[in-house]
Backbone bond lengths (Angstrom), bond angles and torsions (degrees), N, CA, C in turn:
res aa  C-N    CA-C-N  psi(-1)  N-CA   C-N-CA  omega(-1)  CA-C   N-CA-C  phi
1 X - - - 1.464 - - 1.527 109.94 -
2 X 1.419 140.10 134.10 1.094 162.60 -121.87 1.766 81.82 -121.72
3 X 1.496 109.15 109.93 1.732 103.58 164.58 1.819 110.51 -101.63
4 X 1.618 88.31 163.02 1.437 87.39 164.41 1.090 113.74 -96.59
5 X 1.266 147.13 48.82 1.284 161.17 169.30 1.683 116.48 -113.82
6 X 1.600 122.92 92.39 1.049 97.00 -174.08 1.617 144.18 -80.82
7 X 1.142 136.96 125.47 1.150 146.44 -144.98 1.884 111.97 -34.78
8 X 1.603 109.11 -27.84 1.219 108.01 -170.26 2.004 105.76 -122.32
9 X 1.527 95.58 27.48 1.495 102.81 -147.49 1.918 85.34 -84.43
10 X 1.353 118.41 -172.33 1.545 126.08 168.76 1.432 119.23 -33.87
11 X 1.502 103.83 -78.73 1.447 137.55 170.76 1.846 104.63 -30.74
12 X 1.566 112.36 -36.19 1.868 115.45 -174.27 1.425 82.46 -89.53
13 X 0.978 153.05 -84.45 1.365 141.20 -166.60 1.104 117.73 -20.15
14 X 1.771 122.69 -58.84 1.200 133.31 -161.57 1.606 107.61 -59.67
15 X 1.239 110.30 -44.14 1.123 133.38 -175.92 1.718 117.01 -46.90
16 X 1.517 91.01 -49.07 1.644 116.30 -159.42 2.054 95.35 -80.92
17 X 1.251 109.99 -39.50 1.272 109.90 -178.48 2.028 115.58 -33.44
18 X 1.428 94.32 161.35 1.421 86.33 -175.02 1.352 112.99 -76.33
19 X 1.374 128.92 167.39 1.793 140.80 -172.82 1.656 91.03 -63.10
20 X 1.756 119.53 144.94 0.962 101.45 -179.11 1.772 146.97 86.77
21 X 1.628 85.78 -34.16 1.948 88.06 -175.68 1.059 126.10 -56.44
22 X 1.198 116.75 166.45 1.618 109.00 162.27 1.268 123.84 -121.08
23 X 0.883 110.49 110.78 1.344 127.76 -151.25 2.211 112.12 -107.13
24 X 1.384 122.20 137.72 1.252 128.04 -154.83 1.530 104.40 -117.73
25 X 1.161 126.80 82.78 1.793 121.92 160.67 1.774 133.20 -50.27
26 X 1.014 113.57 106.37 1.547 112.93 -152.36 1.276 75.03 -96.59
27 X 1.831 130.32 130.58 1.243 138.73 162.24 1.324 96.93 71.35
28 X 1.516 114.63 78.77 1.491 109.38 170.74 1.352 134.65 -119.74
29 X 2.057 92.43 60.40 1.531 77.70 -163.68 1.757 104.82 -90.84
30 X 1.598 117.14 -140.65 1.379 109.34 167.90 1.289 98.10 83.18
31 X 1.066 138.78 15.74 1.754 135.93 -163.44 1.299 118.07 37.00
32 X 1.305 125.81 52.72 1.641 125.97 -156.49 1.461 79.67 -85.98
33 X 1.019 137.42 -47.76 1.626 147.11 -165.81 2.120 94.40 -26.69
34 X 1.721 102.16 -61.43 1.276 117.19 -157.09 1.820 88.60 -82.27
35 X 0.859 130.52 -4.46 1.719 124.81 172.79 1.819 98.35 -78.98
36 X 1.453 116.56 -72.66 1.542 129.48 -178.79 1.534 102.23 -59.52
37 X 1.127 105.15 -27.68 2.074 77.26 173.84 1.711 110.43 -98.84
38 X 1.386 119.20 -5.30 1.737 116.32 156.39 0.875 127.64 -80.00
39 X 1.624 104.07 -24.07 1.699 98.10 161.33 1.930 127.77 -92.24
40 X 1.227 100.37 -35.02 1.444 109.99 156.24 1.148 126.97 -139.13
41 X 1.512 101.55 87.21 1.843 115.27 168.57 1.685 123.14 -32.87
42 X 1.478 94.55 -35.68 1.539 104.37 -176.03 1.429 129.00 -52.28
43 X 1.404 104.60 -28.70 1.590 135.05 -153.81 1.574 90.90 -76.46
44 X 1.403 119.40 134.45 1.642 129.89 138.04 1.614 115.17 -55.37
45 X 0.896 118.64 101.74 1.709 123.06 -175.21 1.617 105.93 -97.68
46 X 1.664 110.62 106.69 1.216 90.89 151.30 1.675 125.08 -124.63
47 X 0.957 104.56 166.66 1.845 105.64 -156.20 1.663 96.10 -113.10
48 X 1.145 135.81 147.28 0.998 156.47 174.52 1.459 120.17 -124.86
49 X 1.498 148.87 122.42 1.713 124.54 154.48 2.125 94.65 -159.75
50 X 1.068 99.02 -176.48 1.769 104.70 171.59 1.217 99.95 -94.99
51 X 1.038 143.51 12.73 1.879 123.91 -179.68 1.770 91.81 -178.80
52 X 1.115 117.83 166.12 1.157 151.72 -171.36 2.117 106.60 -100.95
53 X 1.010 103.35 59.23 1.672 138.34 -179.95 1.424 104.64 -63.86
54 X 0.813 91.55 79.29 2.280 104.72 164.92 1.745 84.52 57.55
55 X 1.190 126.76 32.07 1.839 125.38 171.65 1.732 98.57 -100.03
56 X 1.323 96.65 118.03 1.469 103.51 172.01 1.806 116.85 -95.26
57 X 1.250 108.52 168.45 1.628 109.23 -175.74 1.516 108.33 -42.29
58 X 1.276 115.46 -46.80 1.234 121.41 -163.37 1.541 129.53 -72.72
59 X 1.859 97.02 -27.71 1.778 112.31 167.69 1.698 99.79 -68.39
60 X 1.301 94.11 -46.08 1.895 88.70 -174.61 1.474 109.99 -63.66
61 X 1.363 123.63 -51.76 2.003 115.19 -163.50 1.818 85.68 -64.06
62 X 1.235 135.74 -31.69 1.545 122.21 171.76 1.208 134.85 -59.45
63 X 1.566 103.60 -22.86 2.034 111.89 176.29 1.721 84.61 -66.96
64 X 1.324 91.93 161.05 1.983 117.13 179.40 1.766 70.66 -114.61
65 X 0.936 133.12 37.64 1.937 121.25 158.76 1.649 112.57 160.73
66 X 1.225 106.85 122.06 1.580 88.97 -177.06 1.627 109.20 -143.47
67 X 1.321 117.32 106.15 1.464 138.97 -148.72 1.605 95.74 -104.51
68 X 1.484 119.91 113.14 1.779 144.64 160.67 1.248 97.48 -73.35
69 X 1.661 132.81 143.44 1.075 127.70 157.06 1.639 96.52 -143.13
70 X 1.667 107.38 -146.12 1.548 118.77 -178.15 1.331 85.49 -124.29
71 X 1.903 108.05 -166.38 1.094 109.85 -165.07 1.949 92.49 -118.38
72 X 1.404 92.68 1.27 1.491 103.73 177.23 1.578 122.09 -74.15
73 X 1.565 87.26 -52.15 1.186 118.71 178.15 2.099 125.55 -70.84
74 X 1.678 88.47 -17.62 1.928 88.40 -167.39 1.262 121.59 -44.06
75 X 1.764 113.84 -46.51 1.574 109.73 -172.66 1.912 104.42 -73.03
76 X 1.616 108.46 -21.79 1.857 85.83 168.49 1.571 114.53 -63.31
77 X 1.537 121.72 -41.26 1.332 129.14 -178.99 2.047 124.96 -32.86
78 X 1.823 77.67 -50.96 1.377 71.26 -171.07 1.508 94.67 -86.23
79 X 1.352 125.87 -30.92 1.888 98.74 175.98 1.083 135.89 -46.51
80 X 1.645 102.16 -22.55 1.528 116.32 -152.08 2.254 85.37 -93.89
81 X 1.115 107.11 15.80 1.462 103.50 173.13 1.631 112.61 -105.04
82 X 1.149 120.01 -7.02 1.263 126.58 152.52 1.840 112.32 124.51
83 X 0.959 122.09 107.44 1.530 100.59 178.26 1.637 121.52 -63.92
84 X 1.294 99.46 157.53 1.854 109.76 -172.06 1.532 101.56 58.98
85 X 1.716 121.35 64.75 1.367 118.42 -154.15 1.418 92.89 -123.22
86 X 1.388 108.89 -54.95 1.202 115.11 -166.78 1.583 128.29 -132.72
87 X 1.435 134.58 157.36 1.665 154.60 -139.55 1.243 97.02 -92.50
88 X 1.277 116.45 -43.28 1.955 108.57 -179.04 1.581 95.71 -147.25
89 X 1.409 113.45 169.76 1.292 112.70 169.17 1.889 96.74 -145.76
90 X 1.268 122.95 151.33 1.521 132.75 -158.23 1.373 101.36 -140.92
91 X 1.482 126.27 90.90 1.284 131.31 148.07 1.563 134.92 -117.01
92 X 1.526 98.76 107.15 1.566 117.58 -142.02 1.397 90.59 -115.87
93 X 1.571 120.60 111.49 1.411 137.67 171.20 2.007 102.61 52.37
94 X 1.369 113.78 54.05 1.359 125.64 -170.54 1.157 108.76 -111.73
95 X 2.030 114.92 -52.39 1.138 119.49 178.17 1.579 133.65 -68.32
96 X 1.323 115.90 4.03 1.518 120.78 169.09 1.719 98.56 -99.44
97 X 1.143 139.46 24.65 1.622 128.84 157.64 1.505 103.83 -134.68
98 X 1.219 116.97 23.60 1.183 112.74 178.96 1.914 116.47 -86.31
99 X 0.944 114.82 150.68 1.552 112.07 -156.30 1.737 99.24 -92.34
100 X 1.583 106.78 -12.66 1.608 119.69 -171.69 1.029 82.57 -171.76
101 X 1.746 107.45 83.03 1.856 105.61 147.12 1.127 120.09 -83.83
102 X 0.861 141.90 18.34 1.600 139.97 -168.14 2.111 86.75 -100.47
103 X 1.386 108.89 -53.51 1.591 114.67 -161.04 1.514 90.73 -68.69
104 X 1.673 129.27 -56.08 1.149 141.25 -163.90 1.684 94.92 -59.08
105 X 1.257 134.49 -22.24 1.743 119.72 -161.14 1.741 80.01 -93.99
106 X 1.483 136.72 -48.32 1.029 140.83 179.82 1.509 121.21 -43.34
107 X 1.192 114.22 -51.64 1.603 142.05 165.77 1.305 107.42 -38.01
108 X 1.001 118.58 -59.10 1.649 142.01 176.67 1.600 95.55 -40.27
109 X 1.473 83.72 -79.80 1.835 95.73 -160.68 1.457 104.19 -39.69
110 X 1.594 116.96 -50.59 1.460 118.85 -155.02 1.697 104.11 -55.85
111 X 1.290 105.06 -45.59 1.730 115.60 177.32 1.116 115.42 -30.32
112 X 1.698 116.97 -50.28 1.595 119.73 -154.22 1.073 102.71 -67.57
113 X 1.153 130.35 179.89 1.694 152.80 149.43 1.474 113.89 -71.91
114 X 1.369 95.90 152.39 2.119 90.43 -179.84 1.742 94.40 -73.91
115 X 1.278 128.30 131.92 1.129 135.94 -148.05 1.649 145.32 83.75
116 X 1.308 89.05 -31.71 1.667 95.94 163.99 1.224 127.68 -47.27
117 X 1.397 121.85 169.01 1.480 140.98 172.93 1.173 137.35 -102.00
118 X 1.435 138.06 112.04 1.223 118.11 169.61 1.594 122.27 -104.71
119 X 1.004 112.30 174.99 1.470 104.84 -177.43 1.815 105.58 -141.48
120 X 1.376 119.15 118.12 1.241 106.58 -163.88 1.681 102.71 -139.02
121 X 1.367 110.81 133.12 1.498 100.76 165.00 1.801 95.62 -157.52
122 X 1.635 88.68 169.07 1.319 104.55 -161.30 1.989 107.12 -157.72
123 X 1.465 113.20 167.36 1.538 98.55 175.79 1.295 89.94 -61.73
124 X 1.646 94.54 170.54 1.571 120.81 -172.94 2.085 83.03 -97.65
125 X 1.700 95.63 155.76 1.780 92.45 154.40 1.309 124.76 -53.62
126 X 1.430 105.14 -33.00 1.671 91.53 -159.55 1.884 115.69 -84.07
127 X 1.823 106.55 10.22 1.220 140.60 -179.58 1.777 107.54 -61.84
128 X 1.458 116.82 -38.09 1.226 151.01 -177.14 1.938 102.14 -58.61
129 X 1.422 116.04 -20.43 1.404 120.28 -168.27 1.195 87.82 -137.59
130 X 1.355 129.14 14.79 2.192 92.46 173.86 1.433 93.40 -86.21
131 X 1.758 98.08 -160.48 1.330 107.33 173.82 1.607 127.95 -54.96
132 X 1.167 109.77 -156.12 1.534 110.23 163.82 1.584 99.43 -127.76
133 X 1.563 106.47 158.07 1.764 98.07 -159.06 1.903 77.26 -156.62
134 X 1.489 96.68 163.41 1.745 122.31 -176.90 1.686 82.10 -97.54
135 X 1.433 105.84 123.75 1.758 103.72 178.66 1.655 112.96 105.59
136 X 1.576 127.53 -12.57 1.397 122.30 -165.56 1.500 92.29 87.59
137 X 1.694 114.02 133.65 1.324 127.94 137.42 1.442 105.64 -152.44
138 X 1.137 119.42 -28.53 1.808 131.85 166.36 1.835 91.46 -77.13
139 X 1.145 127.41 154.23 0.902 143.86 151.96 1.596 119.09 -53.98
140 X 1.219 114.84 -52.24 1.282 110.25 -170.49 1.801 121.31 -93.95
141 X 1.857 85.31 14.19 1.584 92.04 165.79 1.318 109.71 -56.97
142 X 1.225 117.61 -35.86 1.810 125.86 -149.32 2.183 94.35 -84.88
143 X 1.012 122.79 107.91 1.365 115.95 -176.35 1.384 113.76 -76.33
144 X 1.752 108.29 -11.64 1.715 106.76 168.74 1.196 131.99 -92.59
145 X 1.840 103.71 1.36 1.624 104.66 169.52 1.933 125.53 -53.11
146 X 0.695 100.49 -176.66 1.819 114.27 156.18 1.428 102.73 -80.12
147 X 1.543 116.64 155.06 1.593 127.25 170.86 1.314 128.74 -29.52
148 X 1.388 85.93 -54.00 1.831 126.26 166.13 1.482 143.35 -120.71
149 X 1.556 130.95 135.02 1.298 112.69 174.70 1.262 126.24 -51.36
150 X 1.783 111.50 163.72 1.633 115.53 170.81 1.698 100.36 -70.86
151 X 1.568 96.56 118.70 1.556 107.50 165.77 0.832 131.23 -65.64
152 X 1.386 142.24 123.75 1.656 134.98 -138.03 1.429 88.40 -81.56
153 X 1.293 132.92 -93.53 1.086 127.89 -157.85 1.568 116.46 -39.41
154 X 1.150 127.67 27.46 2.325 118.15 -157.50 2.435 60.08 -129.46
155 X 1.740 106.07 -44.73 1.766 76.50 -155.90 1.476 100.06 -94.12
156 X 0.989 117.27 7.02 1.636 112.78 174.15 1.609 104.11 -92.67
157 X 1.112 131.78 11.93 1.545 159.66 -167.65 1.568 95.19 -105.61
158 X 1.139 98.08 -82.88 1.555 126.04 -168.68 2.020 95.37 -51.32
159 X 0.930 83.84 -53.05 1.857 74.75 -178.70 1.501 111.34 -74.98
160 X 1.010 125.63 32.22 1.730 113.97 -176.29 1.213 89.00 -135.41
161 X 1.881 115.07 -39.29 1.657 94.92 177.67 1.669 121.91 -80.76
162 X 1.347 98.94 -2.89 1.907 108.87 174.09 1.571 105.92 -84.50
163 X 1.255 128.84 15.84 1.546 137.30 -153.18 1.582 112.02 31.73
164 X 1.183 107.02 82.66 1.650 117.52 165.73 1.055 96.03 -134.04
165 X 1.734 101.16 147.13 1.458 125.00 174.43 1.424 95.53 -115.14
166 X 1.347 102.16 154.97 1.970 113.39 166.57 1.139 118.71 -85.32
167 X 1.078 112.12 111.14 1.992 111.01 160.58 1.120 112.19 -72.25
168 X 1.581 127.27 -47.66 1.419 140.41 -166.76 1.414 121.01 -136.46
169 X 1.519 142.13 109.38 1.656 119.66 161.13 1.472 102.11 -129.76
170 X 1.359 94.85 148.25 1.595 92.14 154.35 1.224 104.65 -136.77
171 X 1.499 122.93 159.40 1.450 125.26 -174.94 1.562 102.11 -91.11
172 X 1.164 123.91 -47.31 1.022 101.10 134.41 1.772 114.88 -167.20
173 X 1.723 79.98 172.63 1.913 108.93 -147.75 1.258 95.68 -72.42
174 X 1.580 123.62 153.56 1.389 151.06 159.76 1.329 126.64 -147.50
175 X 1.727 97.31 58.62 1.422 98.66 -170.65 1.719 106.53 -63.59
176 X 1.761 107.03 151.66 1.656 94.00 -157.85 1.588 119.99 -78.46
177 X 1.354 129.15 -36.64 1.331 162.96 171.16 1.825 73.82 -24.32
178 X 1.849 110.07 -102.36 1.427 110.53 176.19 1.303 121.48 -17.12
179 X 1.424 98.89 -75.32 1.830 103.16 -168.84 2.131 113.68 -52.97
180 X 1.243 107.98 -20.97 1.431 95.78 154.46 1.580 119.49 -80.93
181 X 1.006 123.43 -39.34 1.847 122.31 -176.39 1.970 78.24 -59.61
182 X 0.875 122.41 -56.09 1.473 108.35 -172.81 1.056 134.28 -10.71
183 X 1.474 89.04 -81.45 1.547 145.97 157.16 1.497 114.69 -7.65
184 X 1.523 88.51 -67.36 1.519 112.25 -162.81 2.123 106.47 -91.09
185 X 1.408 122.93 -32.21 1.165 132.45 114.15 1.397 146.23 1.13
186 X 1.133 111.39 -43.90 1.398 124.11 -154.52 1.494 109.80 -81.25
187 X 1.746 116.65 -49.04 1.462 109.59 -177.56 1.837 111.56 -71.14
188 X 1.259 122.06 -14.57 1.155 104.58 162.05 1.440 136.41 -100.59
189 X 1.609 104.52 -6.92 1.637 117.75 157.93 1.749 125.12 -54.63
190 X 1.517 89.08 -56.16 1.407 86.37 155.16 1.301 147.77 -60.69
191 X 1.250 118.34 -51.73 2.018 99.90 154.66 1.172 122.23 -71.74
192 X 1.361 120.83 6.20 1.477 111.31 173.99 1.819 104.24 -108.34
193 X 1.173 119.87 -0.23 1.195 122.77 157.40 1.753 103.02 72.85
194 X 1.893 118.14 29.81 1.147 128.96 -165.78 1.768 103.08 -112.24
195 X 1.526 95.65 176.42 1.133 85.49 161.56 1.515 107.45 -132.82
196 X 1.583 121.00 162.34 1.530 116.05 -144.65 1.633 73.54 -91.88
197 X 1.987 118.73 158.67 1.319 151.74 124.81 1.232 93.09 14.77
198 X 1.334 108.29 144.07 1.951 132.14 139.63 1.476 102.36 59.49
199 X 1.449 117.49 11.92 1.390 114.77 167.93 1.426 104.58 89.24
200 X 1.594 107.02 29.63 1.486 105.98 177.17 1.554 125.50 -48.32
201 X 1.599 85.58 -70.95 1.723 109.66 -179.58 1.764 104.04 -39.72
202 X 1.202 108.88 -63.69 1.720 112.27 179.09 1.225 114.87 -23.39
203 X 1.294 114.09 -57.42 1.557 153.07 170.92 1.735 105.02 -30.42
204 X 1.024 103.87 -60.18 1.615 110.38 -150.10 1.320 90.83 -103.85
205 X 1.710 135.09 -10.61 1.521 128.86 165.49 1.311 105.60 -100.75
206 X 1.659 120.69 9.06 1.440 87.38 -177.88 1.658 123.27 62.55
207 X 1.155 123.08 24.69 1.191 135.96 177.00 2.040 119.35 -58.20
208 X 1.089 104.46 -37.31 1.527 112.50 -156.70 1.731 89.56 -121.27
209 X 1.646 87.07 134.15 2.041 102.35 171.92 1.673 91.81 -88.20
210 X 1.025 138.75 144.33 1.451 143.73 156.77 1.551 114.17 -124.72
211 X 1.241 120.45 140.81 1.549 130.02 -153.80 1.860 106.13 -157.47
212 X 0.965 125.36 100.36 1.392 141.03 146.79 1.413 117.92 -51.51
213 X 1.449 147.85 115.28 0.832 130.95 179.33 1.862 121.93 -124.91
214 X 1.097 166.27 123.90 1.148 146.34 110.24 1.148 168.09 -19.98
215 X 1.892 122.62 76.11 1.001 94.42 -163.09 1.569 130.38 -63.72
216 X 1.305 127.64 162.36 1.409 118.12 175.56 1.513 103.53 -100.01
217 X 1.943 103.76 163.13 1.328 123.17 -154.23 1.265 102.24 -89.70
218 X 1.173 104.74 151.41 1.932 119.24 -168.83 1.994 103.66 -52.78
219 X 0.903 95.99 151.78 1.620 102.08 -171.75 1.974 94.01 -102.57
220 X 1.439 84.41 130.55 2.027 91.54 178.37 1.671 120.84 -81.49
């Protein structure tokens, strides 16, 4: 049976993480807190962001940690959480408002464990020319991004010199389930200037880079 869940999407990561981990959400608002602890209660959750972002009382008393910062300050935040700290790390559409993504994608890496996971996605470049859509579908709908998207090749760079390997990227995603609601979506998204359900539209533009990553194990 065909889910709307895509196979390599947040939610499959979360899942896949080890029993137990502890795992770090960079920009966690949206109540992602109450998504990762329904799917794995087990998990040490800690949440990180500058403001309290569509996070209600109830996503927060659920983080096992939940860290306020600035936007000056983010890449000290997450260093200051310890390197070789943590089992997965989750930064989901974070790195286009970052004030120093280049330090913040670094930050990340240093956290994990030799073996850990990250899970990272962001608009794709070619996001910069779609339409314009109610919700983001142009990039520069969103007025809190950066100027510009993360250029795939500057963070697929950046993760090889932090020792990460790829399990998964795409430049960008079309998981299929979506990209048909898209699909099928599409002639009335467009004059209505919307974007279709379940992350259709995203879907069918190829909107989002998604990247699995690995760190690799300490060398003897």
């Amino acid at each position: 049976m065909l889910s709307l869940r895509p196979k390599w999407g947040k939610r499959a990561f979360v899942r896949r993480v080890a029993k137990n981990a502890k795992l770090l959400d960079v920009g966690c608002g949206n109540n992602s807190s109450l998504m990762m602890k329904s799917v794995r209660p087990d998990i040490y959750y800690v949440g990180l962001d500058i403001g309290d972002y569509h996070e209600s009382e109830t996503a927060k008393s659920c983080a096992d940690k939940y860290i306020l910062t600035t936007p000056e300050e983010f890449d000290a935040a997450i260093n200051g959480c310890g390197a070789d700290t943590f089992d997965a790390v989750v930064s989901s559409h974070n790195l286009e408002h970052c004030n120093k993504p280049e330090s913040v994608l670094l930050a990340m890496c240093r956290v994990l464990r030799p073996g850990g996971m990250l899970f990272l996605s962001f608009p794709s470049e070619a996001s910069a020319n779609f339409p314009s859509r109610h919700m983001t579908l142009n990039y520069h709908d969103d007025p809190t991004h950066n100027q510009s998207p993360p250029v795939w090749t500057d963070v697929l760079a950046r993760l090889d010199e932090a020792g990460m390997e790829i399990v998964y990227a795409t430049q960008r995603d079309h998981p299929i389930v979506p990209l048909l609601i898209g699909l099928v979506c599409e002639p009335y998204c467009a004059l209505a200037k919307k974007n279709a359900p379940h992350g259709g539209t995203w879907a069918l533009y190829g909107f989002q880079s998604l990247i699995w990553a690995r760190k690799r194990q300490s060398q003897a």
